[in-house]
N, C-alpha and C positions, 0 to 999 in steps of 0.2 A: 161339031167334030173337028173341023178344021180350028178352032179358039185353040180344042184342048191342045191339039197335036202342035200347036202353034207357043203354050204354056210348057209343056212339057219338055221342051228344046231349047228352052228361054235358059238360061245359066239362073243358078238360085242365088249365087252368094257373089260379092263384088258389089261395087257401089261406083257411077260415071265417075269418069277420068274428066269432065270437066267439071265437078264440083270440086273445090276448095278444101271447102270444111264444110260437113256435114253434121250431124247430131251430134256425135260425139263429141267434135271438137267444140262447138258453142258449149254444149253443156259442160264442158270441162274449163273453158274460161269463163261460164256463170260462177261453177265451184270454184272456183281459183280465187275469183274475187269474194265469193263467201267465208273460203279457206283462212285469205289472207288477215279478213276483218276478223275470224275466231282465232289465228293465231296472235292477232295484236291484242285481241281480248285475253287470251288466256296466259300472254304474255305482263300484261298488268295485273290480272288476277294473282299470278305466282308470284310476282312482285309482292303485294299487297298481303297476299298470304304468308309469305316468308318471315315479312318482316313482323306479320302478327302474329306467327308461331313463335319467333322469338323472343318475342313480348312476353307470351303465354308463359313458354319455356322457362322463361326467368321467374315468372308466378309461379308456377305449379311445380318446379321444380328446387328453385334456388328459395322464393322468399315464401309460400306458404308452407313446404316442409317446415321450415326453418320457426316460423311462428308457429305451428302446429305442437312441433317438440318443445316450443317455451311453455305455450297451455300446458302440456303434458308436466314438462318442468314444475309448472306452480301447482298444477294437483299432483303431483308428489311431496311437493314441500308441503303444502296444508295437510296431505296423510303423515307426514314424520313430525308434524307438530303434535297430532293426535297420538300419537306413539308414547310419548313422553307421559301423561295420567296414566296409561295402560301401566305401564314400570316401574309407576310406584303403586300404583293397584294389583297388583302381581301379588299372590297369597304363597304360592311357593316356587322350589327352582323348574317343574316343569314349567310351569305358565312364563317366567322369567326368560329362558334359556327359548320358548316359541316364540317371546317379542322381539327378543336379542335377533334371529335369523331375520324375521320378518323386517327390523330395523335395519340389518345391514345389505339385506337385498333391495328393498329403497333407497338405502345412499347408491349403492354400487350404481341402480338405472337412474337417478341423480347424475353422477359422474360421469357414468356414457352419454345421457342429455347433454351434458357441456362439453364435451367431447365433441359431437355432434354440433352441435351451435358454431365451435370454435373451429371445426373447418369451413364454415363458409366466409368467416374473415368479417363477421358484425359485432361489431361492440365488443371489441375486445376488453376494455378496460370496466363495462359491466360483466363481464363473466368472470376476470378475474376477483369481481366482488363478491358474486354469487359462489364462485370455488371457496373462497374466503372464508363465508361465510358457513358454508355446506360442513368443512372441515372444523369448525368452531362447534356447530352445533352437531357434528359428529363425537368431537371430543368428550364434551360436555354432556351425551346421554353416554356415554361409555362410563365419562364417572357416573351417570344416576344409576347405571346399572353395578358399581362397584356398591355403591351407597346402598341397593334396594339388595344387594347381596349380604351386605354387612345387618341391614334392619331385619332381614329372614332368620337369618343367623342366630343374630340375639332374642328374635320369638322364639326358635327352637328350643334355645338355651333356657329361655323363661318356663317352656314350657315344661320340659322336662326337672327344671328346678321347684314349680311351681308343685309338682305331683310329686316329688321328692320330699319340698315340705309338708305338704299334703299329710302322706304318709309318716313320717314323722310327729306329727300332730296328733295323730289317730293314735298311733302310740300312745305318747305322752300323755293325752284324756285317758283311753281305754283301762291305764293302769291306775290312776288315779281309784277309778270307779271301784272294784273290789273294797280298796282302802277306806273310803266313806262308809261302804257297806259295813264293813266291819264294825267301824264304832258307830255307827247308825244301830245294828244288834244290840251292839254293849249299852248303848241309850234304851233301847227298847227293854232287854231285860232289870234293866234298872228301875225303868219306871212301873214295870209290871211287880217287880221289891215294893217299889212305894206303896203301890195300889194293897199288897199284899200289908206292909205293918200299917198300911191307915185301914186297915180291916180290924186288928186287934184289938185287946182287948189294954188296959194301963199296966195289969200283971207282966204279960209278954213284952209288950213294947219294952219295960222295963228291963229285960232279962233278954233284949236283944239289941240294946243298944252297941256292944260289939259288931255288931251286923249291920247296925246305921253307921257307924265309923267306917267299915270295910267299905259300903255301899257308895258314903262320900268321898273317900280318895277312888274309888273306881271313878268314879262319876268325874273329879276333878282331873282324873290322868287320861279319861276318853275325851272329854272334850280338848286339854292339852294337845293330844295326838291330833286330834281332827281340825282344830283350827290352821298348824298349818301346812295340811294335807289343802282345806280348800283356797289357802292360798295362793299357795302352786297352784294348781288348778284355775284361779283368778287372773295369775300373772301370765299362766301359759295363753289365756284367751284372749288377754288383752295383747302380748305381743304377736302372737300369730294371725289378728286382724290388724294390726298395724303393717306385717309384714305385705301382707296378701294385699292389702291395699296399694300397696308399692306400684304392682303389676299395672293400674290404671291410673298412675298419680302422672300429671303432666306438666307437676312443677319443680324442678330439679332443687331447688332450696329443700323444699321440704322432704325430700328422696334424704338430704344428705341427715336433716335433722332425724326422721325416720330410724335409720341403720345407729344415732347416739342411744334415741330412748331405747330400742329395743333392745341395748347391749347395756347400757344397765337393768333394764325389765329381767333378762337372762342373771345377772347378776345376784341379784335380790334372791329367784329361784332358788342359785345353788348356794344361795345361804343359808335359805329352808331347808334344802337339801340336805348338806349336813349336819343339821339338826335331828334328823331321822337319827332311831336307832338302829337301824338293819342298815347292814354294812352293804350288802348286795343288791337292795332297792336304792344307794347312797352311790354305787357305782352303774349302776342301769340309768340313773337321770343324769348324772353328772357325765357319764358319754352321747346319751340323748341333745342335752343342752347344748354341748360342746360342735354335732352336726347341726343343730337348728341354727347356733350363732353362724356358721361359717353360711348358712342362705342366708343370714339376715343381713350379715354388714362386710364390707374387704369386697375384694376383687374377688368376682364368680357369682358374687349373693344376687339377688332380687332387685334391690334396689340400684346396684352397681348394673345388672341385665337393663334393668329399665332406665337407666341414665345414658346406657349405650343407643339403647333403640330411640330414647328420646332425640339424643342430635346426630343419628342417622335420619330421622324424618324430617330433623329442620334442613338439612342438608337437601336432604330428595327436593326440597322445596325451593330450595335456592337455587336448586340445577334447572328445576321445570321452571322458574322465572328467567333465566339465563338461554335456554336451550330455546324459551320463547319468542326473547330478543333478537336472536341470531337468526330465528325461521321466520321471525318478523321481517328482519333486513334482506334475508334472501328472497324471501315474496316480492318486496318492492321493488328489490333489482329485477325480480324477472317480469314484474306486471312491466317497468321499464322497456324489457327488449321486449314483451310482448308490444306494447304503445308503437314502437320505433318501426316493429316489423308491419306492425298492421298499417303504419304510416306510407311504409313503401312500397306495400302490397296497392294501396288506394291512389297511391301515384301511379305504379305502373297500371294500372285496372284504367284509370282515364285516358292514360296516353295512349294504348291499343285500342280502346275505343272511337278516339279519334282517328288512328289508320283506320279502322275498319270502315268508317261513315266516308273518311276521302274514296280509299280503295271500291265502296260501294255504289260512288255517286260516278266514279269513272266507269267500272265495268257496265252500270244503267247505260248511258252514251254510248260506249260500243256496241252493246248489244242494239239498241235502239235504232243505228246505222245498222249492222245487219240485218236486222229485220226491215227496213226498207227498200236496202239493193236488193235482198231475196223477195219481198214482194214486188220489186219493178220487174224480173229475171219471171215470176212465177205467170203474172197481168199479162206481159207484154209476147214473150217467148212459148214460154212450159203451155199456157193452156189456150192460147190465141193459135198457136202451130201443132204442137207435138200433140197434146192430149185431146183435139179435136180431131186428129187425123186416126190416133189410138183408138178413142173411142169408134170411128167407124169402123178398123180394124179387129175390134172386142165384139163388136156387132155380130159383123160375120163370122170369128170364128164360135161365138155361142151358138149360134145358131147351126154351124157344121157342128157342133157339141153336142146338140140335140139330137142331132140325125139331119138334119135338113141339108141334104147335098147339094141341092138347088139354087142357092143363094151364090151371087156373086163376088166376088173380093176384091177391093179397091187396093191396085196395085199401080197407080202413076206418081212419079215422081223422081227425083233421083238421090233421094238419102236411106238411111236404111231401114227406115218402115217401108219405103217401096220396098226393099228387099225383103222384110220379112211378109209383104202381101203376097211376091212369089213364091214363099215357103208354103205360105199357106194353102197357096192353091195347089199348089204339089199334095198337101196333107190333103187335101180335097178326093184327088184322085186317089191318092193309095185308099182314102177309108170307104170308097165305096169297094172295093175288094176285098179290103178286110171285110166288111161285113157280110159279106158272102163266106166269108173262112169262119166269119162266128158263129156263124148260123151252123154249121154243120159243127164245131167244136162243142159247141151247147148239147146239140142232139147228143154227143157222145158222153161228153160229163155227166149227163142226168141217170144216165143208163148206168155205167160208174158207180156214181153215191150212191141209188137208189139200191145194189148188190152191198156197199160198202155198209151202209145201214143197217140193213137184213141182220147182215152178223155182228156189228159192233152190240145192239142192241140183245140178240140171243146169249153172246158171252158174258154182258150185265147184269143178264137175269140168272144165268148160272153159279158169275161171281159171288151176288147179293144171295143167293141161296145156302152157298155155303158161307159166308161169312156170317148173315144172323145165326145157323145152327151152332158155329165153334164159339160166337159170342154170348151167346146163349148160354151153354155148356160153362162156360169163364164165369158169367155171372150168376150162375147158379152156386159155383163154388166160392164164391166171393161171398156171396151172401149166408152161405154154410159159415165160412171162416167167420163171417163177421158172428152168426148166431153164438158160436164154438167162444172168441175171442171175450163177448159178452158174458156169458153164465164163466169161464176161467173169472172175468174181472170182478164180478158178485161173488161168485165164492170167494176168490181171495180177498175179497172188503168185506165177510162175513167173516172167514179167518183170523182176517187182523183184527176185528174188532171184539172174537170171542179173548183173540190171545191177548190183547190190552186187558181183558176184562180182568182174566185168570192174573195175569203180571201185575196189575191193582193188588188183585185179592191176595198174591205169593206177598207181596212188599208190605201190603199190612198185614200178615199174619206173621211176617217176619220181626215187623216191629209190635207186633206183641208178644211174641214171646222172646225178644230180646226185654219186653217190659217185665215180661213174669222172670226172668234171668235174673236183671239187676233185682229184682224183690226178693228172690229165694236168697240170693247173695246175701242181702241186708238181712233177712229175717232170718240167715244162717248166722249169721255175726251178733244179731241178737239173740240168738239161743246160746252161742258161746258165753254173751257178757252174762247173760244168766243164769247159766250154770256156773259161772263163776262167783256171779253174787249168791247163789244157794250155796256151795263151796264154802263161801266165807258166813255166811249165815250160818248152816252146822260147827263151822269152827266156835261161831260166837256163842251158840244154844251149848256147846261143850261146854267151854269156859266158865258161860253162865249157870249150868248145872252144878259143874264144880265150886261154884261160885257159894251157890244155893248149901252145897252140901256144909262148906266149912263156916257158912252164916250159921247152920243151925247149929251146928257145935258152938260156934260164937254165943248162942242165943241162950244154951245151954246155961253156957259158964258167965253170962251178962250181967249177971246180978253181983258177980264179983268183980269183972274186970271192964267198967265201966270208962274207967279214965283210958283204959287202952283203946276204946272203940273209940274216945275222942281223937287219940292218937291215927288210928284208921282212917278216918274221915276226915284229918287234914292232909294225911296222904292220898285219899281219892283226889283232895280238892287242887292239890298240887297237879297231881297227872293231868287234871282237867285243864290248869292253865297251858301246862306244859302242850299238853293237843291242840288249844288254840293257836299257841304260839305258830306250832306247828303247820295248824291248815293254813294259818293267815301265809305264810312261807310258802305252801302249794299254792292259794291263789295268785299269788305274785306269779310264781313261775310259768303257771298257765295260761297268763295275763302277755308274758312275754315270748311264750312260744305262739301265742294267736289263734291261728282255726286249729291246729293240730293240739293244741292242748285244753280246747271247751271240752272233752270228755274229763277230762281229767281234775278241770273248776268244776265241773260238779260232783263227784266224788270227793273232793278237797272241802266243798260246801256240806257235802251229808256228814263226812266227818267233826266238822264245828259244831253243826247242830248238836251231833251226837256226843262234839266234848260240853257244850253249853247243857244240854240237860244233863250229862253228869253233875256237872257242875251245881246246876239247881238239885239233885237229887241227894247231893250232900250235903246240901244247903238245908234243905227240906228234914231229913235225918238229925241232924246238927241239933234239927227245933224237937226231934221227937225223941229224943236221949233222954230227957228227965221221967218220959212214962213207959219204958223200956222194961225196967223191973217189975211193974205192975202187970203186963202183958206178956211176961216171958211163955206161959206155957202154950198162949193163942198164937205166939209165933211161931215155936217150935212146930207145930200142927202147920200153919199155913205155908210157913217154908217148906216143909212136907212134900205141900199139894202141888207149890213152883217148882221143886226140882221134880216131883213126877209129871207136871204140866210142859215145862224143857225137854223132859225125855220124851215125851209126844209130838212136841215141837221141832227136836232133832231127827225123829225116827219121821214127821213128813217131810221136813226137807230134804231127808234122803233119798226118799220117795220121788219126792218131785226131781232132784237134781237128777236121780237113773233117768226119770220119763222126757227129761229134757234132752240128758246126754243120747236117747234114742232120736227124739226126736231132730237133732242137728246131725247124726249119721242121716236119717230121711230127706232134712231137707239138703243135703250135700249132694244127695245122691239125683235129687229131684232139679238140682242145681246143673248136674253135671248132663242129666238129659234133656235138660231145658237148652242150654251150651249146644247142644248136638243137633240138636232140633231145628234150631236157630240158623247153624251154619250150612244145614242142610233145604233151609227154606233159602235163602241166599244164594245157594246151588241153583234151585230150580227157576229163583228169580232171572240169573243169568240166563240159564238155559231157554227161559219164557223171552227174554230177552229177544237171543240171538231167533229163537222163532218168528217173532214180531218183525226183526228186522229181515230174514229172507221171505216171509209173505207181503212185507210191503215190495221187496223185488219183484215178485211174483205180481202183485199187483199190477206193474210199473209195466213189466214184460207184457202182459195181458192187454194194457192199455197199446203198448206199440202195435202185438199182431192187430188187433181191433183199428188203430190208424192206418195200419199198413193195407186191413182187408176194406175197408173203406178208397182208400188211397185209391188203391187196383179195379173197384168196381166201377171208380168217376171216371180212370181213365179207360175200362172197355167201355164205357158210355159213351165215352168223346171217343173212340174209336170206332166203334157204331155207326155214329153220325156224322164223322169223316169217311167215311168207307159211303153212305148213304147218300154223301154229298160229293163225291168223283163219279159215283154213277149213274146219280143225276144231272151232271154236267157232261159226264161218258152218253146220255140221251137224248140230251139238247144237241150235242155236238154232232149228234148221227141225225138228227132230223134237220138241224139244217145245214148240212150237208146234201141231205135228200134235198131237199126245197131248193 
């Protein structure tokens, strides 16, 4: 009792007036001497670093930029050397005008590369090579791109020439062909003459040899005609494969020889030409010939096109061997500052490494001294005094830690672990008091929690009772929504896919009866042309009744006026030439109007035919005059039976032409509802349409509420078991509490 009362009055804080220096101050002259050695250290370290950072600095800043952008530099140049085949491989002006950009925004980062090089002050007299250069081979694809403008050009031009002669061409055969035709017939029915007097008998041949004389000048004046019909024809094919040839000829001599022969080949033509007799087939080739020559030869023609594009491509060619030179020289110069820079990058790279190793071998030694004086301070001092004396002070207060009051505290000396030994024992005394105050603070805490529990725990289970029920409630209608969201999205994809089906069916039904449209169209245009040829039929069954009737008179009075009926039948034979004259005239014309006038060459054709068998029919007549008189009363009878056989022939054409003219009023009409029908199925197509497109809306809506009701039920889920998991930590937290 008398110790404590004796501790308790002891002063706690103060340390003897005859110690010096105490802990503090030792241990602040150990530090001071450890201080001193890390600030000599760190004072050579920043040395050493400084000077290695602006080592670095000059690398990373000044000379490996600097070489970075030369690299950069030379894979630019090597892509604008690649540029150069792109430009003359260029098929038209888009692809041309997309290389052009792309060429001149590589010079442009070309330019700011040297730009860049030339402010850090290297190589000046290399850059202004590689400028030099860059600007040479700038120039140089600007021409190749004038050059591959100009070769586009002249493909245009060809091309457009080349289908001009084309056309041209087509012509000039197309009309040929009728003309062959022609005296191809006049050879045919010559030879079927022949075959007819080598049937004879020596009487007739005799008594036709008039009709051998006709047959040989016919025979001598068609082939006349046709020989140089297929002349022309010969000379038009040989020069318009001469011309055409031009297009791929890649040798300019012969380009120029080309445009001579084909301008006399055109020459020769319109010599044949005016040989023709038809003055209108004479001016139809001779304006034909006249455009053919202007593609053939002079400024504009094919071969003038193809001498242009010829030395636009020798050109393209000597720009891309030029442009190559120049991206040659600019490469070297820049492998040059690339060499120069990497040189001085591997210079400064050695000589920082050398600071670094001196810098490293000095901060070792310092460090190496401090770590000795702090090991003599720690040996000698720290754990021979202070930390053996610690230690018995750790002692004791663990064990007052524990509880154990009992225990003594070593408090001799005069530095400030003695003073802290008198704290201690101080803290000795106060905690056997406190734990008397704990003991009874405890008692009251338990009593406390153990109320505080009761009810945190009862509001938990109240909380958690209604929160399952409204969660509940949430996810029931969630999963309504979601059922609801589902059968909307099947419907609507059953929807869309009945109304595709019907929109198929509207769109071909539409295009058939626009197919049955255009047919009623035709097949109404073909009732017209038929009623028109029945029209002209009744006309012809008149004519030939009337024909019939004044034959029989003829037939009558034929035994007297014999030589007059000769006189008749060289007037039929006349009209007959004169017809052909005539159709040969329609074909020509029809030949020259082209699609629009093939109806019209065959009606032009039926007519020939129809003057050629006159022709034969008077021919044939001509032979049967001599037994005319003998037969007069079996003709008068038979012509009889032809004009009453024409009047049956007239009276059904008539027939038929009413049943026709009915029938083109039907199908007009059958026309004009097909027309309605049509435009009305294209109605509903739209409108199937625009169906299709608001059920796929519909669709699309159906799919969101469907994500949205989904969406809503994950998060009452995770609401759930947030709510699930505060009050199960709301119970943990009340139990121990209680505890």
């Amino acid at each position: 009792m008398n110790t404590k009362s004796g501790n308790q009055n002891r002063p706690v804080s103060g340390k003897n007036p005859r110690t010096a220096a105490g802990v503090k101050g030792k241990l602040l002259a150990s530090f001071a001497v450890v201080s001193l050695l890390a600030v000599f250290a760190a004072g050579i370290g920043a040395f050493s670093f400084n000077k290695f950072g602006t080592e670095l600095s000059d690398i990373t800043h000044q000379k490996l930029p600097a070489m970075f952008t030369a690299q950069s530099l030379a894979t630019e140049s090597t892509k604008i050397v690649a540029i150069a085949p792109r430009i003359v491989a260029s098929s038209n002006r888009d692809e041309e005008k997309a290389v052009k950009a792309e060429l001149d925004s590589r010079l442009q980062g070309v330019a700011e590369k040297v730009a860049q090089l030339r402010s850090t002050g290297l190589m000046p007299e290399t850059l202004d090579t590689i400028e030099e250069n860059s600007a040479n081979l700038r120039d140089t694809l600007n021409r190749l791109f004038e050059v591959t403008g100009q070769r586009l050009q002249a493909a245009d031009e060809k091309s457009k020439a080349v289908s001009s002669y084309q056309s041209l061409s087509d012509r000039y055969a197309s009309t040929l062909k009728p003309l062959l035709s022609y005296t191809q017939n006049d050879l045919a029915q010559l030879g079927a003459a022949a075959d007819e007097l080598e049937n004879k008998d020596e009487y007739a041949i005799d008594r036709s040899k008039q009709d051998l004389v006709k047959m040989l000048v016919k025979y001598r004046n068609t082939i006349a005609a046709r020989t140089p019909i297929q002349e022309i024809g010969r000379l038009g094919n040989e020069a318009g494969s001469s011309v055409i040839a031009t297009t791929t000829e890649t040798s300019s001599n012969k380009l120029s020889i080309v445009s001579v022969q084909v301008k006399g080949t055109y020459a020769d033509v319109l010599d044949l030409v005016d040989q023709m007799d038809n003055e209108k087939l004479q001016k139809f080739y001779t304006d034909l010939v006249d455009k053919m020559q202007d593609l053939s030869s002079g400024n504009g023609s094919l071969p003038d096109i193809r001498q242009r594009e010829l030395a636009a491509a020798a050109a393209s060619e000597e720009l891309v061997s030029q442009s190559a030179q120049y991206a040659d020289a600019m490469v070297a110069s820049v492998n040059e500052l690339v060499d120069e820079l990497r040189n001085q990058v591997d210079i400064a790279a050695a000589g920082t490494e050398t600071l670094q190793k001196q810098g490293t071998v000095i901060l070792y030694i310092v460090a190496a001294s401090a770590i000795l004086v702090s090991l003599m301070i720690y040996f000698f001092y720290v754990r021979g005094n202070l930390l053996r004396r610690l230690a018995k002070l750790q002692t004791a207060m663990v064990t007052l830690a524990n509880g154990d009051l009992n225990i003594i505290v070593p408090a001799r000396g005069n530095d400030e672990i003695t003073a802290m030994g008198r704290a201690v024992e101080v803290f000795k005394d106060n905690a056997v008091k406190v734990r008397d105050m704990q003991a009874e603070e405890e008692r009251l805490n338990r009593e406390r929690n153990e109320a505080l529990r009761d009810e945190l725990l009862g509001l938990a289970d109240t909380l958690q009772g209604e929160v399952e029920t409204a969660v509940g409630e949430i996810a029931a209608l969630a999963r309504e929504l979601q059922g609801v969201s589902q059968e909307m999205s099947q419907s609507a994809e059953t929807v869309s896919g009945q109304t595709e089906e019907v929109a198929s069916s509207a769109r071909e039904a539409t295009g058939n009866v626009e197919t049955v449209a255009a047919a009623t169209e035709e097949l109404s245009a073909s009732n017209t042309e038929i009623n028109r040829q029945m029209t002209e039929s009744t006309r012809i069954s008149a004519e030939a009744s009337q024909k019939a009737q004044q034959t029989n008179e003829l037939v009558q009075s034929l035994s007297q006026s014999a030589d007059r009926i000769g006189e008749v039948i060289a007037l039929i034979t006349d009209i007959a030439e004169q017809t052909n004259l005539l159709a040969l005239n329609a074909t020509i014309e029809a030949a020259r109007a082209g699609d629009a006038g093939k109806g019209f060459a065959v009606v032009a054709a039926e007519v020939k035919n129809l003057a050629n068998q006159t022709e034969k029919a008077t021919d044939e007549i001509s032979g049967q005059i001599l037994g005319i008189q003998k037969s007069t009363g079996e003709s008068v009878s038979a012509i009889g039976e032809i004009g009453r056989i024409i009047e049956h022939i007239n009276e059904i054409a008539t027939t038929i032409s009413a049943a026709v003219e009915q029938q083109g009023s039907a199908t007009n009409e059958i026309s004009r509802n097909v027309r309605g029908a049509a435009e009305r199925n294209r109605m509903v197509s739209a409108s199937i349409g625009d169906v299709v497109n608001e059920t796929s809306k519909t669709g699309v809506l159906s799919g969101q509420v469907l994500q949205t009701a989904q969406t809503a039920s994950t998060k009452v889920e995770n609401m759930r078991t947030r709510i699930n998991q505060i009050l199960d930590n709301l119970r943990d937290q009340a139990q121990d509490r209680a505890g």
